[in-house]
C-alpha positions in Angstrom: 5.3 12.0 -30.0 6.9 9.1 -28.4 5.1 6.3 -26.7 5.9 7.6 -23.2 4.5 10.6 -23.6 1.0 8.7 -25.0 0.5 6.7 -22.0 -1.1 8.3 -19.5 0.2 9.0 -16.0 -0.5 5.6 -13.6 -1.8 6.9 -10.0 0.7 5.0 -7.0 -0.2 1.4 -6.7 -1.3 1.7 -3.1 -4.1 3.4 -4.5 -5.6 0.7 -6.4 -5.0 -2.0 -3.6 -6.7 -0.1 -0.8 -9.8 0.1 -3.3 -10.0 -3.3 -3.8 -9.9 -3.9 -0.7 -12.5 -1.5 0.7 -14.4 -3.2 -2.2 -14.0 -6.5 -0.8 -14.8 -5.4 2.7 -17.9 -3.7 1.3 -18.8 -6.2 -0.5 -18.5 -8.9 2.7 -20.6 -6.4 4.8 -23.4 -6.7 2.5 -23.1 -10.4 2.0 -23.5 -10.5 5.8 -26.7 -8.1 5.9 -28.5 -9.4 2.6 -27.9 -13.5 4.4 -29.3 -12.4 7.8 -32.5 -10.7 6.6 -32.8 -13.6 4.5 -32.5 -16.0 7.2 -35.3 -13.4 9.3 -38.6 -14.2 9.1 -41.2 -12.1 10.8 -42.2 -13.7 14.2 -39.3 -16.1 14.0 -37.3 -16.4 17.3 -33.8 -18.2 16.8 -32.8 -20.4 19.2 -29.9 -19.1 21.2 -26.8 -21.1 21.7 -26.6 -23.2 25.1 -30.1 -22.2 26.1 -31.7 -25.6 27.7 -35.4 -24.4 26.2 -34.5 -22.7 23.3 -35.7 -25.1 20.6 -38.6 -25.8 22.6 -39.4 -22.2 22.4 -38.7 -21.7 19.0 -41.0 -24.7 18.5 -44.1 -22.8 20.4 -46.4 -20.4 17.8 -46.0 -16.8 18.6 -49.7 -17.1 19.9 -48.6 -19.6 22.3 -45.2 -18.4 23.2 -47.2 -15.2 24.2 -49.4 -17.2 26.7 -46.6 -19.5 28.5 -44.9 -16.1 28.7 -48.0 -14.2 30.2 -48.9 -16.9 32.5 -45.0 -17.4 33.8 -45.1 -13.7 34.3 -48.3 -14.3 36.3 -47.3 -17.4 38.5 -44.1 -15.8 39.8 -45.8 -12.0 40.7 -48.3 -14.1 42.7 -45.5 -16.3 44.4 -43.4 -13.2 44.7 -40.5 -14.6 42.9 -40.6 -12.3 39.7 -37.9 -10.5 37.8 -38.2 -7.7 40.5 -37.5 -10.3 43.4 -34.3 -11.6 41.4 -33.2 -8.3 40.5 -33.1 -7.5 44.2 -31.4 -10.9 45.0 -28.2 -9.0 42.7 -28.7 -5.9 44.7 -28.0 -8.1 47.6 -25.4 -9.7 46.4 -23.6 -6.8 45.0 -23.7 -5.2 48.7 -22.3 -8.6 50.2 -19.8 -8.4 47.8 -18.7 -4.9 48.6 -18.8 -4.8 51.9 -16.0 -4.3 54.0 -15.8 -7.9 54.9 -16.8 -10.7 52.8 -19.9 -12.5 54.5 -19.6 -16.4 53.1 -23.0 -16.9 54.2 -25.2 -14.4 52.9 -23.4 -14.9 49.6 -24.6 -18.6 49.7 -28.2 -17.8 50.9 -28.6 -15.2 47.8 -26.7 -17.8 45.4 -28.6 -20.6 46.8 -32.2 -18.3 46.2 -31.6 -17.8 42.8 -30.6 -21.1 42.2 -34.2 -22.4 43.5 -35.8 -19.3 41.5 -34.0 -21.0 38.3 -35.1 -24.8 39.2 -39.0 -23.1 40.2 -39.1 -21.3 37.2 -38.1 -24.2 34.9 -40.5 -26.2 36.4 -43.1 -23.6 36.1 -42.2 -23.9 32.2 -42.0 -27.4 31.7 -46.0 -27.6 33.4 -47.2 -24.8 31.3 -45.4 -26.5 28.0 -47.3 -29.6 29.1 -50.5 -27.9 29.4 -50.3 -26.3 26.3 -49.0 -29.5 24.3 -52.3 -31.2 26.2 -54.7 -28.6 24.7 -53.5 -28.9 20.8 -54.9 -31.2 18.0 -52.9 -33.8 16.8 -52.4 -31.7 13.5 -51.5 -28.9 15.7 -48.4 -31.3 17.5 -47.3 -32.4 14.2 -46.9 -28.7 13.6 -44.7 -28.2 16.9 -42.7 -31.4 16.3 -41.5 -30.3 12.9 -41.0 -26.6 14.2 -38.9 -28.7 17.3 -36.6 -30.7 15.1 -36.0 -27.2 13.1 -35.0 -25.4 16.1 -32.8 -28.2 17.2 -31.2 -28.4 14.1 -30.3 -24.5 14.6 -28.4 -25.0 17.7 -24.9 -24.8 17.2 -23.6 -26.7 20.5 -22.1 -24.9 23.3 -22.4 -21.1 23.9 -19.0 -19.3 23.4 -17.3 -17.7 26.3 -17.9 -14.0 26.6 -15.1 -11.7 26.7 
């Protein structure tokens, strides 16, 4: 027999490069997964890009995050300026909006409403961040600092643009 006939036949070459690279995309996917859940611990909350408090809430223990949340919650339903009363400001909006004609004002009384619901309810946060800073140990602040300068060092700068 000759030494063509010994060698067996070789599949296209196509073939071996679209294997490699499903490999490589396979093998990318994975790298993704395994470094996020190793990044994930339970009862962590990351600190989202361009959010003012977000390191400050990352900061807070889950027990404490839990009862600035609770008592926001409860400040704005008694001052009628909950998630209900902003979702209704939209409502609003989107009916100015779509109206036949465009009504400049009522636009800038909704926009200028939810502005002030923004301002009250940061102010609302910063008090009950306060309050709960007042009411820990020193050992317990120490704790919060060094959970503050690891959320700040998570923030990446600047949110990205949604497309």
């Amino acid at each position: 027999m000759s030494d063509a006939e010994n060698k067996a036949p070789k599949g296209p070459r196509w073939g071996k490069i679209v294997l490699i690279l499903s490999l490589s995309v396979n093998l990318l996917i994975a790298g993704l997964a395994v470094g996020t859940f190793a990044n994930v611990k339970k009862g962590d909350n990351f600190v989202r890009n361009g959010e003012e408090s977000g390191a400050y809430t990352f900061a807070l223990s889950p027990k404490d995050r839990r009862e600035i949340g609770k008592n926001m919650a409860s400040y704005f339903q008694k001052n009628g300026r909950d998630r209900d009363a902003l979702g209704k400001e939209y409502a609003r909006m989107i009916e100015v909006v779509t109206a036949d004609t465009f009504d400049r004002e009522a636009a800038q009384l909704i926009l200028s409403n939810q502005a002030s619901f923004a301002v009250d309810r940061r102010l609302a946060a910063e008090g009950l961040l306060l309050d709960q800073l007042e009411s820990m140990s020193a050992d317990e602040r120490r704790e919060f600092a060094e959970r503050l300068q690891e959320g700040v060092k998570r923030r990446r700068g600047p949110p990205r643009p949604r497309n």
